[in-house]
C-alpha positions as CSV (number, residue, x, y, z in Angstrom):
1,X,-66.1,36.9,-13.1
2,X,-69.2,36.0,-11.2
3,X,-73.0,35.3,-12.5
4,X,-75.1,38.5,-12.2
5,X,-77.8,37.0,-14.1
6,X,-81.3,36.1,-13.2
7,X,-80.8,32.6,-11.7
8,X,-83.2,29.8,-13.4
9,X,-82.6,26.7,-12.6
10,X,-80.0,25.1,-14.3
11,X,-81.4,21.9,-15.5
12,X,-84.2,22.2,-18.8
13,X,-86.8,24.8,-17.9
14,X,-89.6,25.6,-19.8
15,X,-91.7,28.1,-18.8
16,X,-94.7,29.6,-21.1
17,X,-94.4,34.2,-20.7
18,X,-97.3,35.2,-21.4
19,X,-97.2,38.8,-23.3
20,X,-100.4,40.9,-24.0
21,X,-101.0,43.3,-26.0
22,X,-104.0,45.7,-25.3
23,X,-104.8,48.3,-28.9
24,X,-106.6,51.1,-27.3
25,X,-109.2,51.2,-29.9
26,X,-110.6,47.9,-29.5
27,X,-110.7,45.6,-26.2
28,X,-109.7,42.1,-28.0
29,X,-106.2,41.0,-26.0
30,X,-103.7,38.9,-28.2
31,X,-101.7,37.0,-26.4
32,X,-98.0,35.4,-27.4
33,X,-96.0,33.0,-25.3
34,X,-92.4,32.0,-25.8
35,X,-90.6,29.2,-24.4
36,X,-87.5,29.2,-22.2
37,X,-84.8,27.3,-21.5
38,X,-81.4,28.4,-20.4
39,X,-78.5,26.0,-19.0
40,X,-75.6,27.9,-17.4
41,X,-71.9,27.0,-18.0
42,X,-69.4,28.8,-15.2
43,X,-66.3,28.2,-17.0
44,X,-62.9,29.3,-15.7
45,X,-59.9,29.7,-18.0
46,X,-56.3,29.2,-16.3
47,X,-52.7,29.7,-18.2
48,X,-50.2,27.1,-17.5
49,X,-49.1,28.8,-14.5
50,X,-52.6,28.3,-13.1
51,X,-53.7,32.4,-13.5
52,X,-56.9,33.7,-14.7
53,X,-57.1,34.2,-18.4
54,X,-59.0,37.5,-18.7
55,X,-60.7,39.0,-21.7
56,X,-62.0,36.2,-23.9
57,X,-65.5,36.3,-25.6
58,X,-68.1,34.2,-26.3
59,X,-66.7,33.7,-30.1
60,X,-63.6,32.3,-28.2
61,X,-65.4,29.4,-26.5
62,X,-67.1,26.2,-28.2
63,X,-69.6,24.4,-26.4
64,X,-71.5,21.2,-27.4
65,X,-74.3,19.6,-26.3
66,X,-74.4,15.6,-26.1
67,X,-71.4,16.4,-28.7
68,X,-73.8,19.0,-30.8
69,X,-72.6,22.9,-30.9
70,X,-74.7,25.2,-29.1
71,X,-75.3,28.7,-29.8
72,X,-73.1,30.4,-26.6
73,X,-74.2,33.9,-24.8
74,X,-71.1,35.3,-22.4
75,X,-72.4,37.2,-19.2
76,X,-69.7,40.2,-19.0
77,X,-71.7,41.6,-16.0
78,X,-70.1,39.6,-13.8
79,X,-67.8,41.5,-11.5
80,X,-68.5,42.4,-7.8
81,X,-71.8,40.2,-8.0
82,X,-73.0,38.7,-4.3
83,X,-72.3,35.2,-3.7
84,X,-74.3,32.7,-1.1
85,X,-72.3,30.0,0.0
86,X,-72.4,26.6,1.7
87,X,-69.4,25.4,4.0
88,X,-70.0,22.2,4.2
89,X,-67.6,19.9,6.8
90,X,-67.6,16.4,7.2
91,X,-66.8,16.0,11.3
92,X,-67.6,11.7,11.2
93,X,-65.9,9.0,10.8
94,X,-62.2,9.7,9.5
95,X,-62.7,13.6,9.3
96,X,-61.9,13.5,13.1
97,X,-57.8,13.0,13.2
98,X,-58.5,16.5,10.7
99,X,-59.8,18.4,13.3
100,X,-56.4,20.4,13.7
101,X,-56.1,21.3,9.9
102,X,-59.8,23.5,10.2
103,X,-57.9,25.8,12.2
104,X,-57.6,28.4,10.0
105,X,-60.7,27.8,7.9
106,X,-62.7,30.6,9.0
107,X,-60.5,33.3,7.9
108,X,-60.0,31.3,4.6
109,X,-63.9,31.2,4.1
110,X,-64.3,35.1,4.5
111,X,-61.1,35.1,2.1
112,X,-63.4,32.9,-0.3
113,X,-66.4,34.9,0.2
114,X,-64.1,37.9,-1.2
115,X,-65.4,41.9,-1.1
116,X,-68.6,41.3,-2.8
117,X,-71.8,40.9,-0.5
118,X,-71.8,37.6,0.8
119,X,-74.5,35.3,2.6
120,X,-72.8,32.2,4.4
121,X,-74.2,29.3,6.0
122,X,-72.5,26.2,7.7
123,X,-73.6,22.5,7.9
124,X,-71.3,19.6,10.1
125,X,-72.4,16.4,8.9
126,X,-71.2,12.2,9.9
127,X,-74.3,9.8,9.2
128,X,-76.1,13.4,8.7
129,X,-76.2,16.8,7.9
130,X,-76.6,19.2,11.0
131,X,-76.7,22.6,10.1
132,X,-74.9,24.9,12.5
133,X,-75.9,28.6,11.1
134,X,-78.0,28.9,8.2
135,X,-77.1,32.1,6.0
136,X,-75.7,34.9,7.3
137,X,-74.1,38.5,5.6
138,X,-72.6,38.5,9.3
139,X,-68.8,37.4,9.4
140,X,-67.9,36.9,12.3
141,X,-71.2,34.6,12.8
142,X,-69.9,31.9,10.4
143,X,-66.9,32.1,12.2
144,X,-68.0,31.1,15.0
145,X,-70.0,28.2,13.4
146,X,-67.2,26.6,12.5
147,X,-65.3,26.8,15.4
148,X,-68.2,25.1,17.2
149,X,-67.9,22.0,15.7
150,X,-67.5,18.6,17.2
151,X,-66.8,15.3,16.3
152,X,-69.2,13.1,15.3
153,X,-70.2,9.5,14.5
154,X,-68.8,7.0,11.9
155,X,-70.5,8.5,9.1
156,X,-69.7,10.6,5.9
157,X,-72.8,10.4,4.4
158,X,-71.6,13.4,1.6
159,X,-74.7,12.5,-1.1
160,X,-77.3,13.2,1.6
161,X,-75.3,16.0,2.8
162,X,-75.1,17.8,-0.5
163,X,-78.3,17.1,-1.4
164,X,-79.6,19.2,1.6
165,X,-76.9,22.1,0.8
166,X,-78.4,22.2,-2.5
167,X,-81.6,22.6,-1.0
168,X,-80.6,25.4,1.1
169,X,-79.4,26.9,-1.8
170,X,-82.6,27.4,-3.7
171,X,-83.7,29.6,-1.5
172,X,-81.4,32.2,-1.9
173,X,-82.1,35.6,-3.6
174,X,-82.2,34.9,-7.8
175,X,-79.0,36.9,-8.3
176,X,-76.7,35.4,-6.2
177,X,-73.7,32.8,-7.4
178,X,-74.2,29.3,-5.6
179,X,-71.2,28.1,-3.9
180,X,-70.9,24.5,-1.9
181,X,-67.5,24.3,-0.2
182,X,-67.3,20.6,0.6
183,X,-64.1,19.4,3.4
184,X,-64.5,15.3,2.9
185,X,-63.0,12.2,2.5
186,X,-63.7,11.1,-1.1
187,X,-65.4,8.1,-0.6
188,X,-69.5,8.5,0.8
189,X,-70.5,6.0,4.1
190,X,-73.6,6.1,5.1
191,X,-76.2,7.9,2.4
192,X,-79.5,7.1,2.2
193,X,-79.9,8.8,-0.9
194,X,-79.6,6.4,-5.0
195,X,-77.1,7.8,-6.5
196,X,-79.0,8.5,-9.6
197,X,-80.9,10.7,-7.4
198,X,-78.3,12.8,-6.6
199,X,-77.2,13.1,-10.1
200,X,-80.3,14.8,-11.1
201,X,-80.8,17.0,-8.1
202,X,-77.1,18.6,-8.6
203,X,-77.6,18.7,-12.6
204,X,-80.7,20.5,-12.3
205,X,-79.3,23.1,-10.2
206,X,-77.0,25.8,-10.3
207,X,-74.7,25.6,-7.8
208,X,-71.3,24.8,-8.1
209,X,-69.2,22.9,-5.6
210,X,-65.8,22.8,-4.5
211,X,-64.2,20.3,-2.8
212,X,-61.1,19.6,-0.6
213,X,-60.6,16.2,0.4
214,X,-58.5,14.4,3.1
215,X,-55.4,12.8,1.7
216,X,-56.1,9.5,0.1
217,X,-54.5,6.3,0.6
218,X,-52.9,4.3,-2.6
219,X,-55.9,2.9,-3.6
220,X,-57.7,5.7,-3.5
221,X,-55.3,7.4,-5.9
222,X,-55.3,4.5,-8.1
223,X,-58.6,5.3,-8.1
224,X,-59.2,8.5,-9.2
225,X,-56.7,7.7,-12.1
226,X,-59.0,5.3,-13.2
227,X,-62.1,7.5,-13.3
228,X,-63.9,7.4,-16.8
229,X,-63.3,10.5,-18.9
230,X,-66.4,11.9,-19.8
231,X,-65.5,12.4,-23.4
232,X,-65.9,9.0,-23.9
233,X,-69.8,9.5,-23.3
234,X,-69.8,12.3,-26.1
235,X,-69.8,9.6,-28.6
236,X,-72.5,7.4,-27.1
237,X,-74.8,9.5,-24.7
238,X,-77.0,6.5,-23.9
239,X,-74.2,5.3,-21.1
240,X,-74.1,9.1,-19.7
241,X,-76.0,8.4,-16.3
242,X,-74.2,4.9,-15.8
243,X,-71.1,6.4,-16.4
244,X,-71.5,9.5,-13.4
245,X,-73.1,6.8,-10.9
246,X,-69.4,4.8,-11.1
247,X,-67.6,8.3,-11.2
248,X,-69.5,8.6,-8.0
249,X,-69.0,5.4,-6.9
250,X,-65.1,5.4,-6.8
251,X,-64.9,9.2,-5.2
252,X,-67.5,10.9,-4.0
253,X,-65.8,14.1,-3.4
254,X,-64.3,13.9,-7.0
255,X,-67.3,13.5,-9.3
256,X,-69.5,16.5,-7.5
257,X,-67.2,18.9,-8.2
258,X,-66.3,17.5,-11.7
259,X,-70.0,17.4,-12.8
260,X,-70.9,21.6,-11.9
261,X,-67.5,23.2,-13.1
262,X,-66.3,23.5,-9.3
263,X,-62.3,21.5,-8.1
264,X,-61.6,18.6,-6.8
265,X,-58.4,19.4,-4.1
266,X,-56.4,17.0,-1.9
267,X,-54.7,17.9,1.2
268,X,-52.2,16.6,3.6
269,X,-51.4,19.3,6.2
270,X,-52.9,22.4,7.7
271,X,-50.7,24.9,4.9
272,X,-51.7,22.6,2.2
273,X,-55.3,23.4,2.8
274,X,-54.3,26.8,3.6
275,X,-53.2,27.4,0.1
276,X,-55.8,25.3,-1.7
277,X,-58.4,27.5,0.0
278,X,-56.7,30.5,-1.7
279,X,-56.5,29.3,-5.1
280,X,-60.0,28.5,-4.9
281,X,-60.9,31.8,-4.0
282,X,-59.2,33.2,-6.9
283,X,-60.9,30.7,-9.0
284,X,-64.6,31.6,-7.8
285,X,-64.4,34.7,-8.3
286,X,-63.0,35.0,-11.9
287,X,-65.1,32.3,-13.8
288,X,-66.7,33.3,-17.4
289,X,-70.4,32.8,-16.9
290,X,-71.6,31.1,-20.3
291,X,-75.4,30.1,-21.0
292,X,-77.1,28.5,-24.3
293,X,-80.6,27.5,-25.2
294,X,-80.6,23.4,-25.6
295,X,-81.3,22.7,-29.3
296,X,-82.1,19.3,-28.1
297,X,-83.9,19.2,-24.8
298,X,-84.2,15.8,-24.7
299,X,-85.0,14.2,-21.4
300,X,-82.1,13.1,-18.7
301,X,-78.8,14.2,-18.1
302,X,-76.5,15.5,-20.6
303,X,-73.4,15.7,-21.1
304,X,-71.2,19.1,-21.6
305,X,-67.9,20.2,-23.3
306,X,-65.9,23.5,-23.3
307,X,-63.3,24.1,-25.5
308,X,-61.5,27.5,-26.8
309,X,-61.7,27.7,-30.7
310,X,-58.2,29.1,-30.6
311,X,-55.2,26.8,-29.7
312,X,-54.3,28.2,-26.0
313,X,-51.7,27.2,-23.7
314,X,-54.3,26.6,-20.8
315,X,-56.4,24.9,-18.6
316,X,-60.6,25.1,-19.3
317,X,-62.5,23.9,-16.1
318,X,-66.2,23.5,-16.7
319,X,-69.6,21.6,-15.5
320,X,-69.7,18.4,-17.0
321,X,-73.3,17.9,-16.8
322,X,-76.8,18.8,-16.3
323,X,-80.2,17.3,-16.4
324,X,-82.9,18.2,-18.7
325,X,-86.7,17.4,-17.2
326,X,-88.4,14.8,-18.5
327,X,-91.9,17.3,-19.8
328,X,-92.4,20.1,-20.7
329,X,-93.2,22.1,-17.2
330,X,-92.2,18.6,-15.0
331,X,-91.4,19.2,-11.5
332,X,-90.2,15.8,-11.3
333,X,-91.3,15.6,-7.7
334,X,-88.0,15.2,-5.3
335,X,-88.1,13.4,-1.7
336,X,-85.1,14.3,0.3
337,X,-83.5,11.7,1.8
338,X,-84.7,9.4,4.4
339,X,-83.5,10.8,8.1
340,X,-82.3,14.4,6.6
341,X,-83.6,17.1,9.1
């Protein structure tokens, strides 16, 4: 259930389309312009058994804004549509007693990547990202790539890192979904790069990420039990930003996912991952690809709910966030980290 629509970035864009009209009995041109502004929501719908639900339409989905109801379009073009992904593999710091579960990731990427046309591209990173082979249609090329990798130093510097995937991922043809499969611990050591920053990069992109992380310790878990719910922000959308910089702040790995619509995994041994890696790719490739025009643009990151109208025995996983610009036509100029290559 993959995006096959024109790809604008995700965050509030406002463009001005010019449209002409030209009478041929008189020379004077009139000209229109419209503004846009489209925010994609990939959305995936599991029953309680953890399978695709299949055949819901945009009337069966609610989706509010800041906590205001947005008028919904549902892409039904979706099937068989290419798909440019990211592997993105943490080889500092802890990451190296995990050398021995990656065994079996290439076969599972090309098992993620699925029978659509695929473009695949793999970054190592510790302190920093190192990118290994940038995209590729080619297989067996990836492979490869991720069989060369080597251990690093005592980094895990994960913002930096995804903030260069992201990167790489803009420049991939319009059409394509946007994939970042990120193997971490959840915690970041070593970025460069305000979280705040990060925050706005992801939620004015497209891409959505998926993450498996290395099995955390107690306090870890305690952790992520602890993380704020962001529902609690739909009733005051002032503390929106503050509340994503401590999700970020506890677990790393946790909140990127959380924030485009992607999963957060954990993994203890080389099956465990093996399996993960399968749901995942069942899960990519069967997401409902919802979009809305903001009704309130304002400025700074928003926050996002999905809901079925209809009570539903299942599970709705969707982003959490995005980031509207702060003028009309802003850039908002971005400088990439200190140190990335």
């Amino acid at each position: 259930m993959n995006s096959s629509i024109s790809r604008w970035p995700i965050y509030f864009l406002l463009g001005l389309l010019p449209l002409t009209v030209a009478p041929l009995a008189r020379a004077q041109q009139i000209t229109l312009h419209a503004r846009i502004n489209l925010v994609l929501v990939p959305t995936l719908v599991e029953s309680k058994t953890g399978e695709p639900v299949f055949n819901l339409g945009a009337k069966d989905f609610l989706v509010k804004d800041n906590g205001v109801e947005q008028k919904i379009h549902l892409d039904t073009e979706t099937d068989q549509a290419p798909i440019s992904i990211v592997v993105l593999v943490q080889v500092g710091g802890s990451a190296v007693r995990e050398f021995e579960k990656y065994e079996g990731l290439p076969t599972m990427v090309d098992a993620l990547a699925g029978n659509t046309q695929h473009r695949i591209a793999v970054v190592e990173f510790d302190s920093q990202p190192r990118m290994l082979q940038d995209f590729t249609s080619d297989s067996d090329v990836a492979k490869q790539a991720i069989y060369s990798i080597q251990p690093g130093d005592d980094g895990a510097a994960i913002r930096d890192s995804v903030w260069y995937a992201v990167d790489m991922l803009q420049d991939e043809p319009q059409q394509n979904q946007r994939v970042i499969l990120l193997l971490s611990e959840t915690r970041d050591h070593g970025s460069r790069t305000p979280i705040q920053d990060v925050v706005r990069k992801i939620g004015r992109s497209d891409v959505v990420v998926y993450s498996l992380t290395f099995s955390p310790g107690r306090g870890d878990l305690m952790q992520d039990l602890a993380n704020p719910a962001w529902t609690g922000a739909l009733l005051n959308p002032v503390p929106a930003l503050a509340m994503a910089v401590q999700a970020f702040r506890k677990n790393t790995a946790s909140a990127i996912p959380r924030m485009t619509g992607g999963q957060y995994l954990r993994f203890n041994k080389g099956k465990q991952l093996d399996s993960e890696m399968g749901m995942l790719a069942n899960q990519v490739h069967n997401r409902y690809i919802l979009s809305f025009q903001p009704s309130d643009p304002k400025p700074g990151l928003h926050v996002l709910s999905v809901e079925l109208r209809q009570p539903l025995e299942a599970r709705v996983l969707a982003r959490t966030n995005y980031w509207a610009a702060s003028q009309p036509g802003s850039t908002e100029e971005e400088n990439p980290p200190p140190g990335t290559p």
